[in-house]
C-alpha positions as a Python dict, from the first residue, in 0.01 Angstrom:
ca = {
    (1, 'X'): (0, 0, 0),
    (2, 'X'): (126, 334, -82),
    (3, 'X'): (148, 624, 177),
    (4, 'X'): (-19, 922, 90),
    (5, 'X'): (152, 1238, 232),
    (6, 'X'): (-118, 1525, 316),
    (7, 'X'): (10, 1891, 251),
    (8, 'X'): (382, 1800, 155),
    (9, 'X'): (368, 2183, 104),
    (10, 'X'): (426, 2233, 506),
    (11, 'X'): (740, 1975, 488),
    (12, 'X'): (889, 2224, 231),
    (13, 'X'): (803, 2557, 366),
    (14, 'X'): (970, 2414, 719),
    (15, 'X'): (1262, 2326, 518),
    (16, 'X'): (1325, 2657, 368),
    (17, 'X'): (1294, 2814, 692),
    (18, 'X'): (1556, 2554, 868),
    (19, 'X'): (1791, 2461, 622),
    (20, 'X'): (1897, 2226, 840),
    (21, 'X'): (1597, 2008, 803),
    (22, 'X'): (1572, 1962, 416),
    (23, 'X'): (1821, 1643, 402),
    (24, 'X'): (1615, 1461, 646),
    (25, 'X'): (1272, 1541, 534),
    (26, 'X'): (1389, 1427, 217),
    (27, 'X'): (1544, 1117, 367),
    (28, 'X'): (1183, 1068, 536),
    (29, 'X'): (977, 1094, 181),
    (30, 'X'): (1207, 876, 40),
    (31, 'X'): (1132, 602, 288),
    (32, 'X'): (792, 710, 303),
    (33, 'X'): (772, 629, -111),
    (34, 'X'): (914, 237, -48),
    (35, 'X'): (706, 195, 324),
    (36, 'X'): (462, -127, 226),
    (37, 'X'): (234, 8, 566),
    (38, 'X'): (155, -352, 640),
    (39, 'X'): (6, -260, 980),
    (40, 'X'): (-79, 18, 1188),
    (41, 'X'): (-1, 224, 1457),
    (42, 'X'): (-173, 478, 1685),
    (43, 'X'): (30, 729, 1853),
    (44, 'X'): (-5, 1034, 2077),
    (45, 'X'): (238, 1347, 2096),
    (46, 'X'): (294, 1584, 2353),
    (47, 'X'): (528, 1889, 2209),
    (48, 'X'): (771, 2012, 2470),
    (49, 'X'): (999, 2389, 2423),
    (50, 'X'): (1257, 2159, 2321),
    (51, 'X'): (1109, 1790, 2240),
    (52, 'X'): (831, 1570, 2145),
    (53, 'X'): (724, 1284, 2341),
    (54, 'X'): (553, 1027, 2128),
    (55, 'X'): (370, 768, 2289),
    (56, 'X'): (261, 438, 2122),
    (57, 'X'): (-58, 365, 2184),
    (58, 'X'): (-167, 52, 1954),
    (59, 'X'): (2, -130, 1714),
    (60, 'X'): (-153, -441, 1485),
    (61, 'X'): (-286, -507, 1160),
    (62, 'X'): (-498, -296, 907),
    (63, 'X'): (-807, -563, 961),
    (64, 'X'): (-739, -495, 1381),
    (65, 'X'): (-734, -119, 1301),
    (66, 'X'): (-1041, -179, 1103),
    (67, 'X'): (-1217, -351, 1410),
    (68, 'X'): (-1087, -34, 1596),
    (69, 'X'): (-1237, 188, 1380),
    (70, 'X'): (-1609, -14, 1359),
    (71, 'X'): (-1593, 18, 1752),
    (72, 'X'): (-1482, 415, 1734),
    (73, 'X'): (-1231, 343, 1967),
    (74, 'X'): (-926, 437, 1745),
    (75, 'X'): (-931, 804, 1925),
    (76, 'X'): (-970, 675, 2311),
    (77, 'X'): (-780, 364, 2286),
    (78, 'X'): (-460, 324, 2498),
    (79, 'X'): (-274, -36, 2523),
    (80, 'X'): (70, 20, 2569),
}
């Protein structure tokens, strides 16, 4: 399955503004281009001054997420 990347226009704009970021967003589409997204995975971020925390909520297969998603859990749920 191919990932589709929603408003690659605010990757680029960050990169010309911190020219220090363009050769790893550019790393990250390229492995974005070859990821197969066999599965799924729910996360939650907290942005610090100088980090971000993500936590892993659920991880599993697209036909799990799918039972996730018939329930309308996939917003509340937290396993991990």
């Amino acid at each position: 399955m191919k990932v589709h990347l929603i408003k690659k226009q605010t990757l680029e704009d960050f990169a010309h503004q911190h020219s220090g970021s363009k050769t790893f967003l550019e790393d990250w589409k390229e492995k974005l281009k070859l990821a197969k997204n066999n599965y799924r995975m729910i996360c939650k971020y907290l942005f610090g001054a100088k980090q971000v925390h993500v936590f892993v909520c659920w991880m599993g297969t697209h036909a799990e997420y799918d039972k996730i998603c018939k329930q309308g859990s996939q917003y509340t749920i937290n396993l991990y």
